[in-house]
C-alpha positions as CSV (number, residue, x, y, z in Angstrom):
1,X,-11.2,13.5,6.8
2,X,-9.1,10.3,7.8
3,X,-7.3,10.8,4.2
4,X,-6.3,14.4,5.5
5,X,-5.1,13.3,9.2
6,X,-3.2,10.1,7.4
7,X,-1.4,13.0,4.8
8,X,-1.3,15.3,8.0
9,X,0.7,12.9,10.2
10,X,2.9,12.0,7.1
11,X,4.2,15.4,7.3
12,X,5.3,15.5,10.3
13,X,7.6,12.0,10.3
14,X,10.9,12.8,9.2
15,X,13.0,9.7,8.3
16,X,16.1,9.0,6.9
17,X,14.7,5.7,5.4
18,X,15.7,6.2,1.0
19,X,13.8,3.5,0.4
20,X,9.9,5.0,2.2
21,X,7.2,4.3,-0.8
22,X,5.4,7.1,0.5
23,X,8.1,8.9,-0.7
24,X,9.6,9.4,-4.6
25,X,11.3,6.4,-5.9
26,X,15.0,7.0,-4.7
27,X,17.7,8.4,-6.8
28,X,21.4,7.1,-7.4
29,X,22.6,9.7,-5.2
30,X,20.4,9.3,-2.4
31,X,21.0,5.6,-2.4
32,X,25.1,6.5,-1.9
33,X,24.6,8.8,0.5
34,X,22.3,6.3,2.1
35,X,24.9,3.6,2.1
36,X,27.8,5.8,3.1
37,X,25.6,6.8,6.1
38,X,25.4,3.4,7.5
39,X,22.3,2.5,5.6
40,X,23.6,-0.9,4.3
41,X,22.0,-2.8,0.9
42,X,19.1,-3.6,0.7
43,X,19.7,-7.0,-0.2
44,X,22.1,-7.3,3.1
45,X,19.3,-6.2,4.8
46,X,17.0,-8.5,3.7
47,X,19.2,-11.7,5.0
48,X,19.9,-9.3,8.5
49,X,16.3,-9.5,8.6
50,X,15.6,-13.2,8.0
51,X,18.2,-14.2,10.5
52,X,16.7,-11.9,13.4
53,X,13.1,-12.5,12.7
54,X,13.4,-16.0,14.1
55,X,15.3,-14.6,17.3
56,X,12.5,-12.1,18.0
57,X,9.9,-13.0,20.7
58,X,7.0,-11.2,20.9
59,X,3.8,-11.9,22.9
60,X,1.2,-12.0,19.6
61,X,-1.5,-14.0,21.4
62,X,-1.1,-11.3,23.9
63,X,-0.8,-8.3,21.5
64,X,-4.0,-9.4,19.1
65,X,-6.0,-9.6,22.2
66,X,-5.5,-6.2,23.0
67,X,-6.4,-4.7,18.8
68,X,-9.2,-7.0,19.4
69,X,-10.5,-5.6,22.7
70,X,-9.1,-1.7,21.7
71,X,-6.7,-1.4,24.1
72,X,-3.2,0.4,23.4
73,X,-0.8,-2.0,21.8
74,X,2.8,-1.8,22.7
75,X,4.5,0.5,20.4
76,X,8.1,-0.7,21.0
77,X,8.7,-1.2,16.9
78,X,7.8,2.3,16.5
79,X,11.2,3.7,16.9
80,X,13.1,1.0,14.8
81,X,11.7,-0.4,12.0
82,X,12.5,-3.8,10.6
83,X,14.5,-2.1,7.6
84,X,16.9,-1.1,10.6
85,X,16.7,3.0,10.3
86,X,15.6,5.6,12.8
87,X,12.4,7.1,12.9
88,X,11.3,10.7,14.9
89,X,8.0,11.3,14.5
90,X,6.4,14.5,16.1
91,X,3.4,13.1,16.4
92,X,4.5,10.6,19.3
93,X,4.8,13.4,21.5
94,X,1.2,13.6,21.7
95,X,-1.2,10.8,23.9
96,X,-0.5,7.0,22.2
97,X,-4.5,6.8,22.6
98,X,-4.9,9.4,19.5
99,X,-4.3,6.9,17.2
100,X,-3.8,3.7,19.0
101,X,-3.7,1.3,16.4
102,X,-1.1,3.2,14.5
103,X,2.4,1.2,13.0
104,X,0.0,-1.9,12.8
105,X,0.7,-3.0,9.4
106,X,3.3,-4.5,6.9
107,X,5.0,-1.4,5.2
108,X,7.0,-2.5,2.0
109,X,10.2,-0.2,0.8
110,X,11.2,0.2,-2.7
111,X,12.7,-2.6,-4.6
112,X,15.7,-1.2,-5.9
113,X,18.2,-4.1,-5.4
114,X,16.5,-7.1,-7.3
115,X,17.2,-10.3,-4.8
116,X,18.9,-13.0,-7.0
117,X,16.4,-15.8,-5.1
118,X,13.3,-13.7,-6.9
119,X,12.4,-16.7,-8.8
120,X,12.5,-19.1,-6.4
121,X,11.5,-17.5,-2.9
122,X,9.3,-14.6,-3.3
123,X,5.5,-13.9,-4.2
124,X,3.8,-11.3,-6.6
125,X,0.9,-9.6,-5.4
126,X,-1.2,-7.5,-7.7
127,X,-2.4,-4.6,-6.1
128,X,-5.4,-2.5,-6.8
129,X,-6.1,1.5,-6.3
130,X,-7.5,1.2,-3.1
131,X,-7.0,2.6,0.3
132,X,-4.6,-0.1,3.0
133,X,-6.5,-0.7,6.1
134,X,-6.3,-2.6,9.4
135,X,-9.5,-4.4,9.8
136,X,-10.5,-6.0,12.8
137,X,-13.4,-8.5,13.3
138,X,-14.1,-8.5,17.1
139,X,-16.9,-8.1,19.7
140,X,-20.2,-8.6,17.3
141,X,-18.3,-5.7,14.9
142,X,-16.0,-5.1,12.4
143,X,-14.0,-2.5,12.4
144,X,-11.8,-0.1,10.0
145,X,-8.5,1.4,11.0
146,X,-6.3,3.8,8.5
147,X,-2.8,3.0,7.7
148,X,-1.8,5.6,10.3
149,X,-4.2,3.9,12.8
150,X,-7.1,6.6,12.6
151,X,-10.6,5.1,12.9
152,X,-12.5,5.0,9.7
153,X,-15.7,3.1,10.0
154,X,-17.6,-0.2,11.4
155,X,-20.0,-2.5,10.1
156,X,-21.5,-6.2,10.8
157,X,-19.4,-8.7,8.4
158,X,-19.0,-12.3,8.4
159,X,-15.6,-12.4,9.2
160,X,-15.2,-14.8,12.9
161,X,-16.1,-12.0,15.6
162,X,-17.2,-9.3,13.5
163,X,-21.0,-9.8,13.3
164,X,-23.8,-10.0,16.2
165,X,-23.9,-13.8,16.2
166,X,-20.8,-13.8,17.5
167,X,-21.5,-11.7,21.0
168,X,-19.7,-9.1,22.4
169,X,-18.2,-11.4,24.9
170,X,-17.0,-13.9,22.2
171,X,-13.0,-15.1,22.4
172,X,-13.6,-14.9,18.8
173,X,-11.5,-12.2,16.6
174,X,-9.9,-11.8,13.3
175,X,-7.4,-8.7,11.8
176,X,-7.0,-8.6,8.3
177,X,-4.3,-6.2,6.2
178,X,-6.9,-5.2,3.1
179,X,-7.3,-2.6,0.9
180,X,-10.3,-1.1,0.3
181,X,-12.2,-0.2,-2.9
182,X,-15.3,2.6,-2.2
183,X,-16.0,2.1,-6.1
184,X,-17.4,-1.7,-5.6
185,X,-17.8,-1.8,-1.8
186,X,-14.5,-4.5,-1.9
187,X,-12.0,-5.3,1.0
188,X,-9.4,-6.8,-1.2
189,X,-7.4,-8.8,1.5
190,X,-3.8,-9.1,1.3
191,X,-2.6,-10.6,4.7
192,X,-3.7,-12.7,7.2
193,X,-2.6,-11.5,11.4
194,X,-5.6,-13.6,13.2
195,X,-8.3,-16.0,12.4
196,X,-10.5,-16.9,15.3
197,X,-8.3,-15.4,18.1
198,X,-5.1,-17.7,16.5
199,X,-2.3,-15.0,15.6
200,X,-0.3,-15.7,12.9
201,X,2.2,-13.1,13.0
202,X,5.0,-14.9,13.5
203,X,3.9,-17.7,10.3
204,X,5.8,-17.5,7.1
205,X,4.3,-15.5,4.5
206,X,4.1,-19.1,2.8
207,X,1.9,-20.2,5.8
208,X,-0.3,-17.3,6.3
209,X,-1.2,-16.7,2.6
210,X,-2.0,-20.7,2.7
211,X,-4.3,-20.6,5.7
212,X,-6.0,-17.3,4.9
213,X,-7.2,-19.4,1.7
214,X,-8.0,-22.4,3.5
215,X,-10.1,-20.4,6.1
216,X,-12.0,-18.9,3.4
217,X,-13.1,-21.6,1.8
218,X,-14.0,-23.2,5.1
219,X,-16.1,-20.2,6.3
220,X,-19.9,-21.1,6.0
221,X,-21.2,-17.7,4.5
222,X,-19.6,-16.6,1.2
223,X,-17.4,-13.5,2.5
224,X,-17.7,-12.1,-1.3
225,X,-21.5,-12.2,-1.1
226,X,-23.1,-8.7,-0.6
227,X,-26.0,-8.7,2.1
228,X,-27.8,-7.1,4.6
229,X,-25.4,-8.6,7.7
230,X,-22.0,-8.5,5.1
231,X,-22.7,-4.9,3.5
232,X,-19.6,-4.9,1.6
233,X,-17.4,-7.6,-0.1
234,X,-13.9,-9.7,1.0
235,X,-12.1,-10.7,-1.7
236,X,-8.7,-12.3,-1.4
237,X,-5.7,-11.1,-3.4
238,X,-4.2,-13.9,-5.8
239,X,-0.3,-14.7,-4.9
240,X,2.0,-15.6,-7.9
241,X,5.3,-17.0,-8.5
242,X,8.1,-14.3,-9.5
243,X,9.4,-15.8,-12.4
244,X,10.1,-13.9,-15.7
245,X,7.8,-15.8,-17.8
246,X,5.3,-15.6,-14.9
247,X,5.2,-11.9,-14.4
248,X,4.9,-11.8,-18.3
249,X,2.1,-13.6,-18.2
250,X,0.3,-11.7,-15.5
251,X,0.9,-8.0,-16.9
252,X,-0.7,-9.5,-20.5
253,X,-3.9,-10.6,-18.6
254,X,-6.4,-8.0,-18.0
255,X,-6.8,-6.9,-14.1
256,X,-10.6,-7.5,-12.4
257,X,-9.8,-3.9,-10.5
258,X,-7.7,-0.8,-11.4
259,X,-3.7,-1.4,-10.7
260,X,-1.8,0.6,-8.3
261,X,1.2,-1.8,-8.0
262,X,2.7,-5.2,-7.4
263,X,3.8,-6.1,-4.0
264,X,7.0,-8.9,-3.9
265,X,6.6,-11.0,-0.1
266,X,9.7,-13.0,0.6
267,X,8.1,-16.5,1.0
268,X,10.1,-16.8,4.6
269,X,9.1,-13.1,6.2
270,X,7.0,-13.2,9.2
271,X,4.1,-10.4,9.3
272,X,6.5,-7.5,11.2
273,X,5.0,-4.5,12.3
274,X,6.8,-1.4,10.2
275,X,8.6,-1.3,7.5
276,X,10.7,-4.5,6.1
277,X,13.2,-5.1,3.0
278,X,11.1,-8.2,3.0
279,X,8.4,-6.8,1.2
280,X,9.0,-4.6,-2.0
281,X,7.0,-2.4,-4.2
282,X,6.8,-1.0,-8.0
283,X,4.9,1.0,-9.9
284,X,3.5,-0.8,-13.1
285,X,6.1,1.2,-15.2
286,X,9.0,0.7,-13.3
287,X,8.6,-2.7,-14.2
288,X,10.7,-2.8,-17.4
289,X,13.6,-0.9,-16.1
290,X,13.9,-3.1,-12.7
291,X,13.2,-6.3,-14.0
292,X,13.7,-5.5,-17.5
293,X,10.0,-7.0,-18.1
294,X,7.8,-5.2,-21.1
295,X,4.4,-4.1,-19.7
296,X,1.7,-2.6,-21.8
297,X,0.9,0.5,-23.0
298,X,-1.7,1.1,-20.8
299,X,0.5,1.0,-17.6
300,X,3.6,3.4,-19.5
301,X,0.8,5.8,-20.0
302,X,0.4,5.8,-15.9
303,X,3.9,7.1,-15.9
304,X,3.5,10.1,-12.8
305,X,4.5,13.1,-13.9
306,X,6.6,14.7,-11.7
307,X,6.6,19.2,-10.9
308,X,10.3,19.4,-8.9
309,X,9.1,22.8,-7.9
310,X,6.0,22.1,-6.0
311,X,6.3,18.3,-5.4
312,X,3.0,17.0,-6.9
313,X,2.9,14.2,-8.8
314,X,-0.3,14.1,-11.8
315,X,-1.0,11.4,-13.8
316,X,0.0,11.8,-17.7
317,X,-2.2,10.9,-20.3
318,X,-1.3,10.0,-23.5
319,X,1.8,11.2,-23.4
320,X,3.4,7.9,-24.7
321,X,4.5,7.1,-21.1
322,X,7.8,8.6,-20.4
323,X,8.6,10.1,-17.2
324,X,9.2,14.4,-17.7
325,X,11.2,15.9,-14.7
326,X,11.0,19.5,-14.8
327,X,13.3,22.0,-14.0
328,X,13.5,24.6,-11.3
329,X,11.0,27.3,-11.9
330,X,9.9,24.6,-15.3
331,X,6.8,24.2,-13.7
332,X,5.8,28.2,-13.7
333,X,6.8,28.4,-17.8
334,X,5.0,26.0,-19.1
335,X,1.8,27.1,-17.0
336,X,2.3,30.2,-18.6
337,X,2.5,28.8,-22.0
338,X,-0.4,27.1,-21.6
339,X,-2.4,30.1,-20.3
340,X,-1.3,31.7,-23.2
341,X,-2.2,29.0,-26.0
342,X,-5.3,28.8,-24.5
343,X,-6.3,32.5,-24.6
344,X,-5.0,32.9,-28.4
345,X,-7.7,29.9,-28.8
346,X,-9.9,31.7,-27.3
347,X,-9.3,35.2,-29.4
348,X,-9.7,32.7,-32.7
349,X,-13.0,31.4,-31.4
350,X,-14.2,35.1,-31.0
351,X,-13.3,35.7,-34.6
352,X,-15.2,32.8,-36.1
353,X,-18.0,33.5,-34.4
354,X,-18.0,37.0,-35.4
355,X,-17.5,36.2,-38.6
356,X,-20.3,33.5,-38.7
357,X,-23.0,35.9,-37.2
358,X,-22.1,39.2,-40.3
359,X,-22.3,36.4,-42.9
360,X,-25.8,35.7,-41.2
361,X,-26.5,39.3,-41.0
C-alpha cells in the first residue's frame, strides 16, 4: 500500500528538473533544452550550491524536535529545491498533515557532468535494492517514514530514543536516511540527521559520515544484532574514495547485498532537504560510459530494457547487456512475434506427442 501511494504521488508532481532519478536517465536533447531554459550545468550548480549552503540558516535543533515529536515540519524547501528548479505538485493542495514528513530526505540527480574534483572531494556509496526511508528513533519507538513521507511501520530498536528504556518523555531522538531490505530484515543506513537530539544537518558530509561511525561503535548494544527489543538489523553503508583505481577495485569485489546503484556525496554538502547536484546517482551499467570504468558482466546484464510505447522499464536477462530502445508501436510487434513462436511450439509439441502415443498404440 505505501509503495502504491509513493508511485501515486509521483504522478502527480510535474517538474521541469532533467536530471529527477525517478525519471529516465536524460537525453542530449533534454539536457539542451534544459540549459537553454535557464537550467544551468550541473557542474555550475554544484559550486552555486556549495557557496549558498553556508549562507543558509535554518532552525535544525528546532526542526528535528518537531520529526521527533510528529509535528508538521516547515515545508518552505518544498517549492525550490537545492538543484535550483521549480516544483508544482498537486498533491500540496491537499492538508500538509497527509503526509507530514514528506521532502525529508537527501534526493540525488543524475550524474551527467562528471566534476573534475571526483577524485579528490567526493565519496562512493554502494547502494543495495532496497526501499529509502526516513527513520526516526523517538519517544520509546522507532518509527518508519516512506520517501514521500507516508507512514510505514514502528518497532522498539536500539537506536537513542527508539526503545522503551528510553521513556516517552525522553529529550532523546535520532533520524536516520536508510534503506531497507524486507529480504534480511536490514536498515542499511546511509546518512546521519540526529544522534541523541544533536542535529547534524548542517555538518559536512565528511563530518556526519565520520560521527554516524563513531556513534556506532560507541552504542552499548550491537545495532546489527537481531533480538527480541531490536527485531531488525542496522547496518551502516561503507564510504569510499572516488578514484579510478578505487572504483575498479570496488565493482571487482563481490557485494554482501544485491546492487541498485552507487551514490557520489560531495565531501563538503550539508544534509539539504530535496534534491541537490551535490549528490549523484548511476546505474551499475552506466558506469563505463560516464566514467569510462569496466564493470562486470553481471551488472551489463542489469541493463533495463526500455518499451518507449508504454514506459515500463523490465530487467533483461542474458541478453549480453546492451540497452534495446524500441520503436513506436515496436513494443506491440514483437509481442506478437512472440505469441506467435510460442504457439507454433506449441502445435510441434502436439505432434510429438501424437506421434509418441500411435507408436505406443
Amino acid at each position: 500500500m505505501d509503495d502504491l501511494l509513493d508511485v501515486f504521488q509521483e504522478s502527480f508532481s510535474v517538474a521541469s528538473d532533467p536530471l529527477d532519478t525517478s525519471r529516465f536517465y536524460p537525453s542530449h536533447a533534454a539536457l539542451y533544452k534544459a540549459k537553454r531554459e535557464g537550467y544551468g550545468d550541473q557542474e555550475s550548480r554544484r559550486r552555486k550550491a556549495l557557496a549558498e549552503q553556508s549562507q543558509r540558516r535554518k532552525n535544525f535543533l528546532d526542526h528535528s524536535r518537531r520529526i521527533a515529536e510528529g509535528e508538521p515540519v516547515d515545508d518552505d524547501e518544498d517549492e525550490m529545491d537545492e538543484g535550483g528548479y521549480d516544483e508544482v505538485d498537486s498533491a500540496s493542495a491537499r492538508p500538509k498533515r497527509s503526509a507530514p514528513y514528506r521532502n525529508q530526505l537527501m534526493l540525488s540527480e543524475w550524474l551527467v557532468d562528471v566534476p573534475p574534483d571526483l577524485s579528490d572531494n567526493w565519496y562512493l556509496v554502494v547502494c543495495p535494492i532496497a526501499k529509502r526511508c526516513l527513520v526516526v528513533a523517538a519517544r520509546g519507538v522507532t518509527t518508519v517514514y516512506s520517501r514521500t513521507g507516508h507512514y510505514i511501520s514502528s518497532f522498539p530498536s536500539h537506536i537513542p530514543g527508539g526503545c522503551k528504556k528510553s521513556g516517552p518523555k525522553s529529550s532523546e531522538y535520532s533520524i536516520l536516511d536508510c534503506f531497507y531490505d524486507s529480504q534480511s530484515s536490514t536498515y542499511y543506513i546511509l546518512d546521519l540527521m540526529c544522534w541523541k537530539g544533536h542535529p547534524i544537518y548542517d555538518s559536512e558530509a565528511e563530518f556526519r559520515f565520520y560521527w554516524l561511525e563513531s556513534k556506532l561503535s560507541e552504542c552499548d548494544f550491537d545495532l546489527s544484532r537481531q533480538t527480541r527489543t531490536n527485531p531488525y538489523k542496522f547496518v551502516s553503508l561503507k564510504r569510499h574514495d572516488c578514484s579510478p583505481e578505487s572504483i575498479t577495485r570496488i565493482l571487482s569485489l563481490p557485494s554482501p547485498y544485491p546492487v541498485d546503484g552507487f551514490l557520489f556525496f560531495h565531501k563538503k554538502a550539508n544534509y539539504s532537504l530535496g534534491r541537490t547536484p551535490l549528490a549523484l546517482w548511476l546505474k551499475p551499467h552506466m558506469i563505463p560510459e560516464v566514467l569510462g570504468i569496466s564493470v562486470s558482466q553481471e551488472f551489463l546484464d542489469c541493463c533495463p530494457v526500455i518499451d518507449s510505447r508504454s514506459k515500463k522499464m523490465e530487467t533483461e536477462k542474458g541478453g549480453g547487456g546492451k540497452m534495446e530502445i524500441e520503436k513506436e508501436g515496436g513494443g506491440k510487434v514483437e509481442k506478437g512475434k512472440r505469441i506467435k513462436k510460442m504457439e507454433e511450439g506449441k502445435k510441434a509439441e502436439d505432434c510429438s506427442r501424437m506421434e509418441d502415443t500411435m507408436n505406443e498404440s
